[in-house]
C-alpha positions in Angstrom: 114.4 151.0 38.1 111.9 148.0 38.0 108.8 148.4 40.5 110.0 145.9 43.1 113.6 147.9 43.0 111.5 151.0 44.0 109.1 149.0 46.3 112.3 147.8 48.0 114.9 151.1 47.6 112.3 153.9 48.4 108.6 153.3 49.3 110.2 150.5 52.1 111.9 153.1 53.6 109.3 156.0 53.5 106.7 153.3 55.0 108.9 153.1 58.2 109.4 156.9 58.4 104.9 156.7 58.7 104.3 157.5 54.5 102.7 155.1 52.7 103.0 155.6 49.2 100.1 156.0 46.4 101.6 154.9 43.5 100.6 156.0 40.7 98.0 158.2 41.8 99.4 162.1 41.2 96.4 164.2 40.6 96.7 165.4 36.2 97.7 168.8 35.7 99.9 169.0 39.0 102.5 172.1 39.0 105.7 170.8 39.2 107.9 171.9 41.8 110.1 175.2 42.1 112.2 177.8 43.8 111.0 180.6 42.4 109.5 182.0 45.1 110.5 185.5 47.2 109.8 186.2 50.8 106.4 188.2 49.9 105.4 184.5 48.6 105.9 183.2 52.0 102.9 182.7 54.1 104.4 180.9 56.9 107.6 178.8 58.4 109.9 178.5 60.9 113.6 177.6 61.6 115.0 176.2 64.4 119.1 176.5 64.9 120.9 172.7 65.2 121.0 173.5 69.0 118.0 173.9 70.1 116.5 171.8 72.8 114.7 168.8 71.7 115.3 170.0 68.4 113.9 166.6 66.3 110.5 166.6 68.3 110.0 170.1 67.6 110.7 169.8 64.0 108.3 166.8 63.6 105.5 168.8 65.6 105.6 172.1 64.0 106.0 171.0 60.4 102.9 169.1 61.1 100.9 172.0 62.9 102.4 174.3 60.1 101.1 171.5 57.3 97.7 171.0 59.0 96.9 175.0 59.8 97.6 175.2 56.0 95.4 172.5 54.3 99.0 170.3 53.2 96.9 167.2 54.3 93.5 166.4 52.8 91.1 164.4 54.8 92.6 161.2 54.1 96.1 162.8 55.3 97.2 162.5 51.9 99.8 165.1 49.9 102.4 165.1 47.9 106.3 164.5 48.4 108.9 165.4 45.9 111.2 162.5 45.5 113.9 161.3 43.0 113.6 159.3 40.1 115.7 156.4 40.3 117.8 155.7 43.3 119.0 159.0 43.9 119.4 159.6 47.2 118.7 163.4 48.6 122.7 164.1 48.7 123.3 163.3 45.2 120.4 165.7 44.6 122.0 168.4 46.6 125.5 167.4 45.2 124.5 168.1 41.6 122.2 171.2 42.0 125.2 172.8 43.6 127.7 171.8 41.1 125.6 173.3 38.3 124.7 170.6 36.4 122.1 169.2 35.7 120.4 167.6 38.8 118.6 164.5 39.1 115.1 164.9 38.0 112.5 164.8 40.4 108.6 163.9 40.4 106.0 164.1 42.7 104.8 160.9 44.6 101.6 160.6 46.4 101.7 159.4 50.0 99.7 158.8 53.2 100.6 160.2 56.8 99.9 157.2 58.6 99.3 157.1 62.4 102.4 156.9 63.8 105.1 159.0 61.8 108.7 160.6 61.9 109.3 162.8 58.8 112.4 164.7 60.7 114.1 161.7 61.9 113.5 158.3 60.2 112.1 160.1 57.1 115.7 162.3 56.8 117.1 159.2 57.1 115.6 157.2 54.1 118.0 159.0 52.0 115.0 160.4 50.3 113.4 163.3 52.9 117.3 164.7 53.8 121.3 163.5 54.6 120.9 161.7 57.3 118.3 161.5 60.8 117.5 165.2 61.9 118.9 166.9 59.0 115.6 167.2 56.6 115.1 168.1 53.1 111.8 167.8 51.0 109.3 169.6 48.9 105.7 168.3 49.9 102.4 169.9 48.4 98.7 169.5 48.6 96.9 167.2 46.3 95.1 170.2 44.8 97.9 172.2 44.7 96.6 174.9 47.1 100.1 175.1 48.8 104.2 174.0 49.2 106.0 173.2 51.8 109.8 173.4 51.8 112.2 172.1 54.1 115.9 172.3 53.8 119.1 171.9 56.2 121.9 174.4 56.3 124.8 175.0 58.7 123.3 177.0 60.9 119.9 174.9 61.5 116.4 173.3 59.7 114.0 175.9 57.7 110.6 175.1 56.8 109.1 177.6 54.6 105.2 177.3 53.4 104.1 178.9 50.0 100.2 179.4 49.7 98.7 179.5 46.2 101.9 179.2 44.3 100.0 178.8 40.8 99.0 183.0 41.6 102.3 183.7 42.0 104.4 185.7 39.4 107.9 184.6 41.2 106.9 180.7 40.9 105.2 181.4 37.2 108.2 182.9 36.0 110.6 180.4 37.4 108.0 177.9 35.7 108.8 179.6 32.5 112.7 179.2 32.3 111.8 175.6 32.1 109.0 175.6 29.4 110.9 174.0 26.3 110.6 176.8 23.4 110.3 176.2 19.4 113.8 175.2 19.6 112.5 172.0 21.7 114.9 173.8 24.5 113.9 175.7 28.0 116.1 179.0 28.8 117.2 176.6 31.6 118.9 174.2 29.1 120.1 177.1 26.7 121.7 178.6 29.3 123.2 175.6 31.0 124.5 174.6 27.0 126.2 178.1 26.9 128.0 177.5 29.9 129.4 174.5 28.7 130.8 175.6 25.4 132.2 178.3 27.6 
């Protein structure tokens, strides 16, 4: 995708949700994004069921309290968002990690919380930060690396889940090691996913 496709496709969209995007501005040596974690990782979250009162305004207000108490947001309220390469909306994502293929690759993108935002609501509804308006779904990190914010929709509610210091931990550093191609040129993740297919 050419840059005015992506101008008009994703950063449009993200601009109305209150991020305006960096481009090409990812600090070098940036850890790329996993699920390795494991709940002793975890240094702080919340979820809140589909039901609950005011539910949207809640989710926008403590995933910014949670994000700010952490450091997410450096003093130009910048970070990082994990978005799709391509056009891939954050269904098709979902819809090919869960089928066990191979999903569609991710990178980080730089943005900037502007004044007046809605991550939860307009941002779910780019396509990009979740399914549709109040059903979220993101990986955001600080620019220096310091900490990860998760946010995914399941059928019961929203969960946010914050992971300080993720380069000290041995859960993320062994997940990051599945996907370290070997002298073969191949990760364990690829190996593995081959097998399965010859299977």
């Amino acid at each position: 995708m050419g840059a005015p496709e992506r101008e008009r496709t994703l950063y449009r969209p993200l601009q109305r949700a209150g991020l305006q995007v960096v481009p090409h501005a990812v600090p070098d040596g940036t850890v790329p994004f996993v699920l390795g974690w494991r709940p002793e990782d975890v240094g702080g979250g919340f979820s809140h069921p589909h039901g609950t009162p005011r539910l949207v305004k809640r989710l926008n207000e403590d995933r910014y309290e949670l994000a700010a108490s952490l450091g997410l947001l450096d003093r130009r309220r910048e970070f990082l968002v994990l978005l799709p390469q391509g056009a891939h909306a954050h269904r098709v994502f979902l819809r090919e990690m869960h089928q066990g293929g191979r999903a569609t690759r991710t990178s980080w993108t730089r943005v900037r919380l502007l004044e007046l935002w809605d991550v939860m609501v307009r941002g779910a509804a780019s396509a990009f930060l979740g399914i549709r308006a109040g059903r979220p779904g993101f990986g955001m990190m600080a620019l220096d690396g310091s900490v990860y914010l998760c946010c995914s929709t399941g059928e019961r509610g929203v969960d946010v889940v914050a992971v300080p210091r993720p380069h000290r931990s041995a859960n993320v550093l062994r997940q990051l090691e599945w996907f370290v191609p070997r002298k073969d040129g191949r990760s364990p993740a690829e190996r593995e996913l081959g097998e399965r297919i010859a299977l």
